[in-house]
C-alpha positions, 0 to 999 in steps of 0.5 A: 683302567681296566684293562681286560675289556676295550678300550683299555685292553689296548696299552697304546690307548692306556699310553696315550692317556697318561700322556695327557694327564696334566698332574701338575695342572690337577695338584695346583687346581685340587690340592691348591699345590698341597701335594708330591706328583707321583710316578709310580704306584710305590711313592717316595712316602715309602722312602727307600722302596720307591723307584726315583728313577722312573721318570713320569711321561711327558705330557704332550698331545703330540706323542699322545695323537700318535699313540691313539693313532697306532691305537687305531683311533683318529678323527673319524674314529676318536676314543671315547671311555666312560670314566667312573668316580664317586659322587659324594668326592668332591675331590674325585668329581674336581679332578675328573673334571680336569682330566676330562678337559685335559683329554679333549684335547686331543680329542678324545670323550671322557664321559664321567659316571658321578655314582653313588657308593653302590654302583661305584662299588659294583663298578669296581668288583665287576669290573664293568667300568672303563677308567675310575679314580680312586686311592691307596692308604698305606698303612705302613712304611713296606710296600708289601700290601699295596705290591699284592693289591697291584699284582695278585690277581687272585687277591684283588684281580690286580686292583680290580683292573684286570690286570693278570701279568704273570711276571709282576706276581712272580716278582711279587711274590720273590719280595716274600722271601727275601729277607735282605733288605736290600734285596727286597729294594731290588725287587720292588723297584723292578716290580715298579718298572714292570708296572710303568711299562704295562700303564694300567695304574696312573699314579697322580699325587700324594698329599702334603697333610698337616698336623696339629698337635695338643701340648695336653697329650703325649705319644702321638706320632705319624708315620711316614706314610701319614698314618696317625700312630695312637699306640703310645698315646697319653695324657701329659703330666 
């Protein structure tokens, strides 16, 4: 969400929304129950520095109508966001689909903006879209890059939501000198911590991906964020 222009700015409305979500709804209709609900933004693919003790909201329209309405929206006065995807993704058309369903009720308007790559893109970079769907692949097993594109502003205006919150980077930043590995586990679980409270991203789910492997070669591997690992590739003997 972005969050340095309405509605999004207000953390309540953010709060309110993730509330809403119905990620087991959106993994059993979209990936046919094919996928991990997330958490947090650090998911268990990332073994170690996930966080398993953030628990993700409770999907409830109670506690989502009383968020909104200390939001300062009510019935005469509902919350209504646009909600950018990208057209060509049928995945991303499907869930914000569901999402739209899912919010109204509590009647709230998710107007969805099926663009192409190009507005998509300037969406994002200008950061003149309200809430988008997008996605994270990790090329590694550290969290270290996707903790920069989450936190620096600078780097990313803090994965093009606005978000500039000096603690996160601070904590951020802690990570690139710790060189105990248990202390960077500490850190980054923080850091997953500060940024639930803050709700600017909603994590939805990683998917279970299948392999298939030909007994003609040798040396493929795939690492355990689902990364296909070519390095060590050769034809069998």
């Amino acid at each position: 969400m972005c969050v340095d222009h309405p509605p999004f700015d207000n953390i309540k409305a953010r709060q309110a929304v993730m509330h809403l979500v119905n990620k087991d709804a959106i993994i059993n209709l979209v990936a046919k129950g094919y996928a991990r609900k997330l958490s947090t933004f650090i998911g268990a693919n990332y073994g170690v520095f996930h966080n398993p003790n953030i628990k993700d909201r409770e999907n409830s329209v109670e506690i989502a109508k009383k968020l909104l309405a200390e939001a300062g929206y009510t019935d005469d006065n509902p919350l209504e966001f646009e909600l950018l995807t990208y057209a060509p993704n049928q995945e991303y058309v499907d869930i914000a689909t569901i999402i739209k369903s899912q919010l109204a009720q509590a009647g709230v308007t998710v107007n969805i903006n099926r663009a192409e790559r190009g507005v998509f893109v300037d969406g994002l970079m200008n950061r003149t879209y309200q809430a988008n769907l997008g996605q994270w692949t990790a090329d590694f097993d550290d969290p270290a890059d996707i903790g920069a594109f989450a936190t620096i502003y600078e780097d990313s205006f803090s994965w093009n939501s606005g978000w500039n919150n000096k603690e996160a980077a601070d904590t951020f930043r802690s990570t690139e000198n710790a060189f105990d590995r248990d202390e960077r586990i500490k850190i980054f679980h923080e850091l997953q911590e500060i940024m639930f409270y803050h709700s600017v991203v909603n994590p939805l789910y990683t998917k279970d991906v299948l392999y298939g492997f030909s007994d003609k070669i040798e040396g493929l591997r795939v690492s355990s964020t689902d990364r296909i690992l070519t390095s060590n590739l050769r034809k069998r003997n």
